[in-house]
SEVOTOR-266205 format. One record per residue: x, y, z of N, C-alpha, C in turn; residue in three letters. Coordinates in steps of 0.1 Angstrom, whole numbers, plus 2048, in hexadecimal, padded with zeros to 3 digits. Example, Ala and Ser with C-alpha at 12.3 -4.5 7.8 and 13.67 -1.06 7.14 Angstrom:
BEGIN
8847C784E87B7D384E8847DF84EAla8807EA8478897F584788180084FSer
end
This chain:
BEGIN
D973E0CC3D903E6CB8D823E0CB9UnkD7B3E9CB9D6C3E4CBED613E2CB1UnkD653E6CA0D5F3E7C9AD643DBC90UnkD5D3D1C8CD633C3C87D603C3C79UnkD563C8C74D4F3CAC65D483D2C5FUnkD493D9C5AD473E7C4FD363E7C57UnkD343F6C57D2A3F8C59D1E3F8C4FUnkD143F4C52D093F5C45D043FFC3FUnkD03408C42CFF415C40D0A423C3BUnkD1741EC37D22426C2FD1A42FC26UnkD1D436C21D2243AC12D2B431C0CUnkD2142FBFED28428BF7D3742DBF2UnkD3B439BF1D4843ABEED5343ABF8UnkD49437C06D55439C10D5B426C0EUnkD5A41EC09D5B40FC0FD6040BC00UnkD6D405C02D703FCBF2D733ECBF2UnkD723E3BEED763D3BEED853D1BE4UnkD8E3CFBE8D953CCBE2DA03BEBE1UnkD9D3B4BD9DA13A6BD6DB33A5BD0UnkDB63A2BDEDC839BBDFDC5390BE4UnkDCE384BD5DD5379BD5DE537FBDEUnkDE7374BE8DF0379BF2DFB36FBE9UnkE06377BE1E11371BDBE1A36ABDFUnkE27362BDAE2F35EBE1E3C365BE5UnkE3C370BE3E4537CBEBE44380BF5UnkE3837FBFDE33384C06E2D37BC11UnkE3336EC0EE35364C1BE3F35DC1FUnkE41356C29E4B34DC30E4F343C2CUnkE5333BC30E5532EC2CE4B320C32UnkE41325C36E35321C3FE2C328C32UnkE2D32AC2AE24331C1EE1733EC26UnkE1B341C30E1334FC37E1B35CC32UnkE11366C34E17370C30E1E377C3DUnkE2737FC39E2D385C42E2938EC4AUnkE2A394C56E1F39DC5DE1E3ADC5AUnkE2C3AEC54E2F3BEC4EE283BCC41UnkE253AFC39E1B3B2C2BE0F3BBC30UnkE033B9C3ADFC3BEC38DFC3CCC38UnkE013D4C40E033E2C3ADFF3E7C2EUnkE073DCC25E043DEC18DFB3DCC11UnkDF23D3C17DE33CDC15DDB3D9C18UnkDDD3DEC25DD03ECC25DD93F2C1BUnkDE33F7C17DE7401C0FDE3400BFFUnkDE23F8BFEDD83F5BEFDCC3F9BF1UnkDC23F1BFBDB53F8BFBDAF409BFDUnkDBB40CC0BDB641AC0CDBC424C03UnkDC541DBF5DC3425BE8DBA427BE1UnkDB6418BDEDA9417BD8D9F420BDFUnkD9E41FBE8D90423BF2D93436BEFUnkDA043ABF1DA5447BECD9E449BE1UnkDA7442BD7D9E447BCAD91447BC3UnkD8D43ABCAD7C442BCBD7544DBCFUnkD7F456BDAD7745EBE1D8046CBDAUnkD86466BCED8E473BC7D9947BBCFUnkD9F472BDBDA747CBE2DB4471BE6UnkDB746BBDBDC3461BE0DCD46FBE3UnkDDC468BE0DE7469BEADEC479BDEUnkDEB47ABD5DED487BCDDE2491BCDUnkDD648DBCDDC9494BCFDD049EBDEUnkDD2497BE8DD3499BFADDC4A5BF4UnkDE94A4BECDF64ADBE9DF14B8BE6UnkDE94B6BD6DE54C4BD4DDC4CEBD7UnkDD74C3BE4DC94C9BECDD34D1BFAUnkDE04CFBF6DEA4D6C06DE74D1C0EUnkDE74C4C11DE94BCC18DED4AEC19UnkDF54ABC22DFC4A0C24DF4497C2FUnkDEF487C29DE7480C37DF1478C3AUnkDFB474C43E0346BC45DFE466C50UnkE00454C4EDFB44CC57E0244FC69UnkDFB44FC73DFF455C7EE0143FC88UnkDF443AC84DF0430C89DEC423C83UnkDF441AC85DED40EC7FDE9405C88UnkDE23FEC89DDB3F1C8FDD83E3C88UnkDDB3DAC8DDD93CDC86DDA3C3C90UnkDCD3BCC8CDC83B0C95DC73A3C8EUnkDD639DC90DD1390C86DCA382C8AUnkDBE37FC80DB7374C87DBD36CC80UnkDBF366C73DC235BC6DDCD360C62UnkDDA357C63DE135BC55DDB35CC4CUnkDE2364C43DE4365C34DE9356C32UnkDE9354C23DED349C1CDF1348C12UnkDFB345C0AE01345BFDDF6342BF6UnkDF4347BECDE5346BE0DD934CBE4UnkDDA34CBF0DCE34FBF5DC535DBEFUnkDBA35BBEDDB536ABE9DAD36CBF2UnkDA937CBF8DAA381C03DA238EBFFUnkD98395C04D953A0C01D923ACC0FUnkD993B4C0BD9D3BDC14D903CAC10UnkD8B3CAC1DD823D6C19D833E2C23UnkD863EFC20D883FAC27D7B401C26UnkD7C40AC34D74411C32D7641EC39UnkD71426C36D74437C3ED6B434C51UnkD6F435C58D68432C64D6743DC6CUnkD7444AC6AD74457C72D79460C66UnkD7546DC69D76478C5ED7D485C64UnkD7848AC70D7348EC78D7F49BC80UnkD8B494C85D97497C8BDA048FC83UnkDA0484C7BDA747DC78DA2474C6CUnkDA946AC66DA4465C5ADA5455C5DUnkD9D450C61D9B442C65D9443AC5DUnkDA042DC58DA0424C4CD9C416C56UnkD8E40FC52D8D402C5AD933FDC4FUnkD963EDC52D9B3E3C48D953D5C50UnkD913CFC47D8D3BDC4DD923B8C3FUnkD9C3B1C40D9D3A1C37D98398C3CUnkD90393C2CD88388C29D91380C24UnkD8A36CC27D91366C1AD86369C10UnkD8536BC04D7D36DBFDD74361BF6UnkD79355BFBD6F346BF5D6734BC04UnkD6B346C0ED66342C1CD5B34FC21UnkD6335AC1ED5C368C26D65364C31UnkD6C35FC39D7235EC46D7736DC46UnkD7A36EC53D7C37DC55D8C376C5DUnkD96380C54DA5379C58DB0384C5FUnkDAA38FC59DB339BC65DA93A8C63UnkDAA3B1C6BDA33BBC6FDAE3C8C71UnkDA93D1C72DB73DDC75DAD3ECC71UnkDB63F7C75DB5403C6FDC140BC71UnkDC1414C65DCC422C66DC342AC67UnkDD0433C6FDC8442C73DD144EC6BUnkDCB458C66DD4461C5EDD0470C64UnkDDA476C62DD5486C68DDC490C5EUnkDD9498C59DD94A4C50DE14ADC55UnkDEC4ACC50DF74BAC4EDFB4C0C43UnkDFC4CEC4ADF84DCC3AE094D5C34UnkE0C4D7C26E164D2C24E204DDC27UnkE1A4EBC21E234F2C20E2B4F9C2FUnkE234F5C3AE264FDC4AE274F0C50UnkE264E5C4EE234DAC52E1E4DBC61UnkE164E2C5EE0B4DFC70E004D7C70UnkE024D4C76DFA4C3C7BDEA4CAC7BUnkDDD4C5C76DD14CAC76DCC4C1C83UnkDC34CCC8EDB94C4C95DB24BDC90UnkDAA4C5C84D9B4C0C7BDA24BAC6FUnkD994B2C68D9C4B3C5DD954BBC51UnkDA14BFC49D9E4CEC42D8F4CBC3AUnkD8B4D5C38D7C4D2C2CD7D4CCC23UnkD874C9C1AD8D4C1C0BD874B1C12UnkD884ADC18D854A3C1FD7A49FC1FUnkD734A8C28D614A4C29D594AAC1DUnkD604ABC11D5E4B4C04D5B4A4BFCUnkD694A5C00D69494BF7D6148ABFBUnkD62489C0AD5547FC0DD4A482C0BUnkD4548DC08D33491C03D2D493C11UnkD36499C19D3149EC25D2A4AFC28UnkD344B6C18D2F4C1C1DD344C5C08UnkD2F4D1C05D304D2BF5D394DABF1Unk
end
């Protein structure tokens, strides 16, 4: 993964911050979190980050379309930690053929940068379920790419 931290120049609605205390359900007995938690960690953000852009996971439905995750990636540099608070920030990185969610956790005292990752999602009609090359206009509608 060659891109390590949100670009400066976003749209503001493409990029959200979102602050997890990492609970005690969701670690070992070494108080780290488990490696299948973080999944769940982008999946908080890239709702948030959704519903900023007005097109979470029911928006996508009744826009006739389904984005189901195709790809995940995750590069962990430093555990998680029981209590630990953490801020996970996503961001839109590809639009284009596909729907590409960056993610970097922070610890949120430190700023340390503790894991990095991205999903990739691709657009199928719901009702023929065929797979889209592009992503449909509802999309770059939402992102303020086109009106």
């Amino acid at each position: 993964m060659v891109m390590v931290s949100k670009p400066k120049d976003l749209p503001e609605k493409w990029s959200v911050d979102v602050e997890i205390e990492i609970p005690f359900h969701d670690v070992d007995v070494m108080e780290i979190a488990w490696h299948g938690h973080y999944a769940k960690y982008f999946e908080v953000a890239r709702c948030k980050l959704f519903d900023q852009l007005d097109y979470n996971y029911p928006e996508m439905r009744d826009s006739g379309f389904a984005w189901p995750v195709i790809d995940m990636h995750i590069r962990y540099v430093q555990p998680l930690l029981f209590r630990q608070k953490v801020t996970v920030t996503a961001w839109v990185a590809e639009w284009e053929n596909r729907l590409r969610i960056q993610y970097l956790i922070a610890d949120s005292v430190s700023g340390a940068r503790l894991t990095k990752g991205h999903t990739d999602q691709v657009a199928i009609k719901l009702h023929t379920k065929e797979l889209l090359l592009a992503s449909p206009s509802i999309l770059l509608k939402k992102l303020g790419i086109t009106s």
